[in-house]
Backbone bond lengths (Angstrom), bond angles and torsions (degrees), N, CA, C in turn:
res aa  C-N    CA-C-N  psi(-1)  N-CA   C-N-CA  omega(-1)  CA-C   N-CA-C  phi
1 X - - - 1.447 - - 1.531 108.55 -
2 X 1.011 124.47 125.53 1.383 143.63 -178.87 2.049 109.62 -103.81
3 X 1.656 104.62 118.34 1.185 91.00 175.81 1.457 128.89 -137.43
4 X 1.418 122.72 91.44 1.492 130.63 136.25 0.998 139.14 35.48
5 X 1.211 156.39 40.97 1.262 163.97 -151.87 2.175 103.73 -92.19
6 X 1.422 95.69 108.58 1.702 122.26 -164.27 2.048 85.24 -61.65
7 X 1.776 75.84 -176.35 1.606 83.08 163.82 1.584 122.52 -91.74
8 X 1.145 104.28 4.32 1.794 135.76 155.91 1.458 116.84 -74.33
9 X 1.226 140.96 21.29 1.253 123.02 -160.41 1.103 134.09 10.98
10 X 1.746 114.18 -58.66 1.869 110.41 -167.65 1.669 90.96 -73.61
11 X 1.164 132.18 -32.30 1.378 133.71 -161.76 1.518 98.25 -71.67
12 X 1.571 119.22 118.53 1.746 125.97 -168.88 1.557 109.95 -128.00
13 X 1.318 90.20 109.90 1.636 86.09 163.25 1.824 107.04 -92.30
14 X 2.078 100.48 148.23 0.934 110.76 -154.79 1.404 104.18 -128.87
15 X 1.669 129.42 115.23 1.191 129.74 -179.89 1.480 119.43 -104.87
16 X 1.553 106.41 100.34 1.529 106.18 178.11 1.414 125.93 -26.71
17 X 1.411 121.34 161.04 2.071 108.43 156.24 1.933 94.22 -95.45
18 X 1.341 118.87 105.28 1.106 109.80 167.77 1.920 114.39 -94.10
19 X 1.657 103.44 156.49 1.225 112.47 -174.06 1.644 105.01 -116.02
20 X 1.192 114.75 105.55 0.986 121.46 -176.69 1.816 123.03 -112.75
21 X 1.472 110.75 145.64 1.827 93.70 -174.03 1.562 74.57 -164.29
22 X 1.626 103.73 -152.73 1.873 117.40 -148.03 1.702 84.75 -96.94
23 X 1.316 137.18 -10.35 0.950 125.60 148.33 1.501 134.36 -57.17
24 X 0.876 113.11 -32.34 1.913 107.65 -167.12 1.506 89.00 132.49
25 X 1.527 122.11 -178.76 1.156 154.19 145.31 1.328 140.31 -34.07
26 X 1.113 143.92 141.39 1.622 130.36 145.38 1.464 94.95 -147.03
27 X 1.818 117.63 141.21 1.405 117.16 146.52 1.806 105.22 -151.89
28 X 1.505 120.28 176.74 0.936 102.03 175.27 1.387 101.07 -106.86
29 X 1.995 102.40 134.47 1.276 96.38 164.37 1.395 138.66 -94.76
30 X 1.543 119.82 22.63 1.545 121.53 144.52 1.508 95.03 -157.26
31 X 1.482 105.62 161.97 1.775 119.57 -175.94 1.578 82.49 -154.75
32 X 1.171 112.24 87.85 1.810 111.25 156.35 1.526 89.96 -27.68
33 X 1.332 127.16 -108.46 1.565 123.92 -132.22 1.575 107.11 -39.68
34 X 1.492 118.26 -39.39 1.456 101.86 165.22 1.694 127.07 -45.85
35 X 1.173 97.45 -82.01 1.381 109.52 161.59 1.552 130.51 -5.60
36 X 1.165 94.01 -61.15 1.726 114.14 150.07 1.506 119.97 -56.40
37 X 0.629 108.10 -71.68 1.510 120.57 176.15 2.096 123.63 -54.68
38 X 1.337 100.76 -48.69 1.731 98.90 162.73 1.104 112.88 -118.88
39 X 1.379 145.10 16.88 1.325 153.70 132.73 1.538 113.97 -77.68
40 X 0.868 154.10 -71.88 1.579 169.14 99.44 1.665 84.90 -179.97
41 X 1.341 125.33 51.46 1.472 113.37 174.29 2.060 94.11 -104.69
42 X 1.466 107.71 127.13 1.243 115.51 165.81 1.979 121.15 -107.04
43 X 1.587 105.73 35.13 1.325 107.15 -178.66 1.597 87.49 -73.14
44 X 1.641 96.12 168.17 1.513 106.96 167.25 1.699 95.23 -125.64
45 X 1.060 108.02 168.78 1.711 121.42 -154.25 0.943 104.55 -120.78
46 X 1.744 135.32 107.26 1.181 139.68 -160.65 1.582 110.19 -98.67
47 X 1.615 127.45 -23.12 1.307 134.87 -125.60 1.498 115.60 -168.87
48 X 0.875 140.19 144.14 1.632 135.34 -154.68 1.675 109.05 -162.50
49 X 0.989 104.20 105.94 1.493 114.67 -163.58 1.542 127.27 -96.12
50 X 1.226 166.05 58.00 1.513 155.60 -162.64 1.850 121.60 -83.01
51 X 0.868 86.78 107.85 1.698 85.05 164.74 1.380 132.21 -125.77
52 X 1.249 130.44 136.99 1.642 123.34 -169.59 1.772 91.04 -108.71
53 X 1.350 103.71 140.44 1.608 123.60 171.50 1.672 102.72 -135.71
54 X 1.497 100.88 139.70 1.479 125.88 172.88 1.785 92.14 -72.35
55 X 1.785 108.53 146.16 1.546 126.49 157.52 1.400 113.96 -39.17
56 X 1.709 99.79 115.82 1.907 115.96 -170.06 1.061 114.39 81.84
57 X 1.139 125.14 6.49 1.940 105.83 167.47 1.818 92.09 -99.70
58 X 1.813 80.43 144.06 1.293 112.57 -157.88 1.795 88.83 -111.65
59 X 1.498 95.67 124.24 1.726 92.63 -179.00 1.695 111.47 -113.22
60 X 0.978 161.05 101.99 1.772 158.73 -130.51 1.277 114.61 100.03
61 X 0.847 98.54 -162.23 1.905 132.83 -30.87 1.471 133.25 -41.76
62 X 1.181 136.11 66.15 1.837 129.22 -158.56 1.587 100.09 -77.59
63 X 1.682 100.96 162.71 1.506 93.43 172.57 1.671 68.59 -173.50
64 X 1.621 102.42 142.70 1.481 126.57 152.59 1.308 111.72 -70.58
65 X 1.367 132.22 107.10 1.359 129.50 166.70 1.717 119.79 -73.04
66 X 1.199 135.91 -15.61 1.588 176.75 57.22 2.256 108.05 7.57
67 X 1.487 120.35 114.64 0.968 90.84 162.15 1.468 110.44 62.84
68 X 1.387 127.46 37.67 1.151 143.30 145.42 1.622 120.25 -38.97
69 X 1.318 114.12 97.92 1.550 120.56 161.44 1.320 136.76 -62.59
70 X 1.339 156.92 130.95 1.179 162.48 -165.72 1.509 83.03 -125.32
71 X 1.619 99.91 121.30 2.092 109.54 169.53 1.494 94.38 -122.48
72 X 1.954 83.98 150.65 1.579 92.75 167.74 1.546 84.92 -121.01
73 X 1.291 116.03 133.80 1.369 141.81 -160.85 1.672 101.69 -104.29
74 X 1.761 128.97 137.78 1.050 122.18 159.66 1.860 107.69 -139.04
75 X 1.011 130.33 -160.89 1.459 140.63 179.99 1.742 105.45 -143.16
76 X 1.406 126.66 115.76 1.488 124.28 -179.56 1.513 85.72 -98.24
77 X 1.128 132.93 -53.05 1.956 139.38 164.44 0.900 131.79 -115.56
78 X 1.210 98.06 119.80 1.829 95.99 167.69 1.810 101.35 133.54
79 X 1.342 118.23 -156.72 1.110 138.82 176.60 1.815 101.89 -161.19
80 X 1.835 91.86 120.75 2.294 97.46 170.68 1.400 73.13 -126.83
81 X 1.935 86.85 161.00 1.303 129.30 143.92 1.499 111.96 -79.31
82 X 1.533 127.10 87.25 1.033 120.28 158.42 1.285 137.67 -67.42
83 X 1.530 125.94 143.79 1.386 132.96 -163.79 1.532 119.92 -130.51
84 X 1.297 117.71 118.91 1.774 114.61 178.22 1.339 109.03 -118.43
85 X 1.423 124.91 133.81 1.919 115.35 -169.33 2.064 75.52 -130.73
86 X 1.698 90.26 125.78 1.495 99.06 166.19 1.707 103.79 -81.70
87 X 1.250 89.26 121.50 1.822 116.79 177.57 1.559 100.77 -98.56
88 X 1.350 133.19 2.18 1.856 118.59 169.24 1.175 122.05 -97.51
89 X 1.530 114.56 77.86 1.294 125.50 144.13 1.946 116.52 20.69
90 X 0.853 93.66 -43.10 1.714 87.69 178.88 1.563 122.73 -96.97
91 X 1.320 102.43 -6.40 1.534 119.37 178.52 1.318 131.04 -67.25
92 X 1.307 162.52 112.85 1.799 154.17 174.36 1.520 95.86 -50.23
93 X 1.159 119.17 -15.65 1.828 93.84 172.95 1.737 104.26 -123.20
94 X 1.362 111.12 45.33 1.513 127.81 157.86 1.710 119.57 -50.52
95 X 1.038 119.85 91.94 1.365 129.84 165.08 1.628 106.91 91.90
96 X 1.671 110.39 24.51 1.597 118.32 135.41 1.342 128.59 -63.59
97 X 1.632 110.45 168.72 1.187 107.57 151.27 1.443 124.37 -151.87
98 X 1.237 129.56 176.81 1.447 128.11 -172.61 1.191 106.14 -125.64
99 X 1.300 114.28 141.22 2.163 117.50 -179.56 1.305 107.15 -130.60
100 X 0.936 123.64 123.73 1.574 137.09 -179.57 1.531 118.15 -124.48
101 X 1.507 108.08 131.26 1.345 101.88 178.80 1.552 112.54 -104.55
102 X 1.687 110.76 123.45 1.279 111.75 -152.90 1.935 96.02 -125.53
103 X 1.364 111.75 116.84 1.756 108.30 163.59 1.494 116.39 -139.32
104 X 1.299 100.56 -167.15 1.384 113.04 -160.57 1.774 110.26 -69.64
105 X 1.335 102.09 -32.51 1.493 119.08 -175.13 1.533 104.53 -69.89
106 X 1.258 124.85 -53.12 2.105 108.49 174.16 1.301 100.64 -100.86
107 X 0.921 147.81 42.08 1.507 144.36 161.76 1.673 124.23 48.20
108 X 1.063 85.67 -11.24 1.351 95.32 -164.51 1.775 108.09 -43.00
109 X 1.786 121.39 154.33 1.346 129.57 154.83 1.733 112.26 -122.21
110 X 1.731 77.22 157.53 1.783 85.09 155.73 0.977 140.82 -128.32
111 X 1.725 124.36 134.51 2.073 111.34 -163.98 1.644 88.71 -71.57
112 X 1.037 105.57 150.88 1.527 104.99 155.71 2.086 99.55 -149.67
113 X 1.611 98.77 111.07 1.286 110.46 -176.22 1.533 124.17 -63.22
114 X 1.135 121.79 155.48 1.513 126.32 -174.66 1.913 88.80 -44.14
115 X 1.713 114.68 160.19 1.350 118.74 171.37 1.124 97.82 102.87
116 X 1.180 139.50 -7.14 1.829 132.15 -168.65 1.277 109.37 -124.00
117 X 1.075 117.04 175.01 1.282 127.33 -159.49 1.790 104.73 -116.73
118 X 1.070 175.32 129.64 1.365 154.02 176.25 1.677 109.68 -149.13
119 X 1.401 91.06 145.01 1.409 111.20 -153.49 1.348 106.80 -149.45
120 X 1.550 150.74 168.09 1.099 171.77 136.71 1.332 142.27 -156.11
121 X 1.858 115.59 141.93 1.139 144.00 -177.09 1.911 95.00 -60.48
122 X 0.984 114.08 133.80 1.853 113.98 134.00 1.654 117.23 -85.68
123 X 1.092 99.43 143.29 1.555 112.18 178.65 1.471 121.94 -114.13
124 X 1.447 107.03 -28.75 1.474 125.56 178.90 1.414 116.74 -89.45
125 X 0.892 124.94 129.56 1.884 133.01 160.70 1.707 96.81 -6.02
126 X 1.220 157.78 -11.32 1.199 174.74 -172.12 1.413 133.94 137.93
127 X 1.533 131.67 158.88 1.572 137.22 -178.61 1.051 128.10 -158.85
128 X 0.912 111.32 142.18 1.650 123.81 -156.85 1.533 106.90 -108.70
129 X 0.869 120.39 91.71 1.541 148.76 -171.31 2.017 106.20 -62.72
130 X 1.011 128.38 101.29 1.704 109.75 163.30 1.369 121.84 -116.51
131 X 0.680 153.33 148.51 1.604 164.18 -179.92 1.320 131.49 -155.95
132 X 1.344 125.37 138.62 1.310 141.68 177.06 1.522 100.84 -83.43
133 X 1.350 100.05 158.03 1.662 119.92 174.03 1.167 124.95 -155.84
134 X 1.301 122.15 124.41 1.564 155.66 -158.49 1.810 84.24 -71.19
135 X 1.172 153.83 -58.38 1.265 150.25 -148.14 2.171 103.90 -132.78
136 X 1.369 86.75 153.26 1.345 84.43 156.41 1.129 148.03 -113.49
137 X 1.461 126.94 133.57 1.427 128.19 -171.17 1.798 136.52 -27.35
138 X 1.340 87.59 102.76 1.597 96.90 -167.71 1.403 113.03 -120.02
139 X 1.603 107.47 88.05 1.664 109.54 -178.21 1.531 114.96 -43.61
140 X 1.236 124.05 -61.53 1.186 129.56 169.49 1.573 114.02 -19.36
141 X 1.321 109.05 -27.45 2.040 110.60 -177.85 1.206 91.26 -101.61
142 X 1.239 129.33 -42.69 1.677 129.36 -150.99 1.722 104.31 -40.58
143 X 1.470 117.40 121.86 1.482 119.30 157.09 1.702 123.76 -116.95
144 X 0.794 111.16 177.73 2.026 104.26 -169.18 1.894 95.12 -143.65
145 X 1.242 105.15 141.71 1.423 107.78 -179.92 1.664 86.35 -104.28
146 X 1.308 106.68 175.27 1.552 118.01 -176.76 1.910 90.60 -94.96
147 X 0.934 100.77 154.46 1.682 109.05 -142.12 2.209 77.92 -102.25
148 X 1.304 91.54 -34.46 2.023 85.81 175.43 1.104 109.77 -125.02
149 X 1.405 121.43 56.21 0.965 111.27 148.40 1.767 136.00 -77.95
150 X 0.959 103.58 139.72 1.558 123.80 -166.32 1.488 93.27 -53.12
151 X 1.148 131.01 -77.65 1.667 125.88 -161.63 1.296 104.53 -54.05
152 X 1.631 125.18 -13.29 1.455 115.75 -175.72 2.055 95.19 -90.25
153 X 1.299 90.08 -31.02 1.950 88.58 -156.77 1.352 115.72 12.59
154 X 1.448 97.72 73.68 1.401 123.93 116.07 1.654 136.86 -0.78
155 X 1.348 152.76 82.11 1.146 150.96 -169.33 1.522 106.86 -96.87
156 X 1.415 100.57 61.72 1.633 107.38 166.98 1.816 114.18 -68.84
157 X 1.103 96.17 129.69 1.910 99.36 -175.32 1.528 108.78 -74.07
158 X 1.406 106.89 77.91 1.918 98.50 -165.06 1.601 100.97 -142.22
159 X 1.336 104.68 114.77 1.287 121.08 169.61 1.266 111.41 -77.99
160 X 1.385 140.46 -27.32 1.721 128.41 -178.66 1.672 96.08 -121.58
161 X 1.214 99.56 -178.50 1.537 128.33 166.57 1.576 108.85 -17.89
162 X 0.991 168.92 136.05 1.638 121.69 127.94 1.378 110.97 -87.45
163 X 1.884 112.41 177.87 1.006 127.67 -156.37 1.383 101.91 -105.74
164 X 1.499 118.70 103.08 1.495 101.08 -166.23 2.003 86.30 -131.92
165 X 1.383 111.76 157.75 1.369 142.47 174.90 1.463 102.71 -55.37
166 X 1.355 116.24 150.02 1.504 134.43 151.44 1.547 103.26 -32.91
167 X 1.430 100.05 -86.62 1.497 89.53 170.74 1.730 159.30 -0.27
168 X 1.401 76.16 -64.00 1.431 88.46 174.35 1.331 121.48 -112.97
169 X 1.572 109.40 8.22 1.743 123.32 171.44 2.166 92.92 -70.67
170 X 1.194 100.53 -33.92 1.512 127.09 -179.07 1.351 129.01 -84.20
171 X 1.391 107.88 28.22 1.269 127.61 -167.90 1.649 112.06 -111.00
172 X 1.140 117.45 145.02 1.675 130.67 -166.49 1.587 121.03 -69.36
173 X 1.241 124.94 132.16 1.197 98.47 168.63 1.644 125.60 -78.98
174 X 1.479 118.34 178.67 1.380 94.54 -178.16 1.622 140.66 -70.43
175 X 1.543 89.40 -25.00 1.645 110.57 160.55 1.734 123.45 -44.58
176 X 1.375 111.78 -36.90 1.317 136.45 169.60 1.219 145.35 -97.79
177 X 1.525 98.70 2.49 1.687 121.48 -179.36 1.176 108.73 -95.41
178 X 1.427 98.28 137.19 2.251 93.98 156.87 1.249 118.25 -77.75
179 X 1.110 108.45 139.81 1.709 139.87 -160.03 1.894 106.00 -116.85
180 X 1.096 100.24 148.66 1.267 106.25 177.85 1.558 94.02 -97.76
181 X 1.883 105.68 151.32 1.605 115.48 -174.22 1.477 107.72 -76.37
């Protein structure tokens, strides 16, 4: 495992050791003691998430304001523009963000620690999104940043519309969001 350090620091992109031959594949895609060990991240992983989205749906910005999640993000199909906006108020990279392009073909993931905001584009004909989570899902906390908002500008790679939810058409800007201290 090879690990990445963004222009976010805590925010890590993560490159498996994959073994590849005329068979197919194998790698592991998480080993706590690694993780621990060349990440120095000691969350434990309560929760395991998958979702498939059609090309242009735009999923974020969510963030537990309550019950704050830390995800390690991967792609089984497809190709997203993944997105993390640091939401902790006490941070030097307070109301940044980081975009990573993450698919099925380099394996690659990203930690993105409780305090952030995370969101992603599909780019591919569809993708199948999986991720781990540090906390468990508590609508009652769930908040959404406005996915264009201007003070964030955002460099989503999107030539049309995207296809985004009620929800998150209904989402805060950052000036107006709750923030973690």
């Amino acid at each position: 495992m090879n690990i990445i350090q963004t222009e976010i620091s805590d925010v890590l992109l993560i490159e498996p050791q994959i073994f590849e031959d005329e068979r197919g594949f194998f790698y592991e895609s998480y080993n706590e003691r690694v993780f621990l060990e060349k990440a120095n991240v000691v969350n434990h992983f309560v929760q395991d998430n998958h979702s498939r989205s059609a090309k242009n749906v735009l999923r974020g910005l969510h963030y537990q304001i309550k019950q704050p999640q830390g995800k390690l993000v991967r792609i089984v199909v497809g190709e997203v523009f993944d997105v993390a906006v640091d939401l902790r108020a006490s941070s030097k990279y307070f109301g940044q963000w980081i975009g990573v392009h993450l698919n099925a073909k380099n394996k690659q993931q990203v930690w993105i620690p409780a305090g952030f905001a995370h969101g992603f584009l599909v780019l591919s004909e569809y993708a199948e999104v999986l991720y781990k989570t540090t906390d468990y899902y508590a609508p009652e906390y769930e908040r959404s940043l406005m996915w264009n908002d201007l003070d964030l500008a955002i460099a989503w790679p999107i030539e049309v519309k995207p296809i985004v939810s009620a929800k998150d058409r209904a989402g805060k800007r950052l000036k107006e969001a709750e923030v973690f201290a």
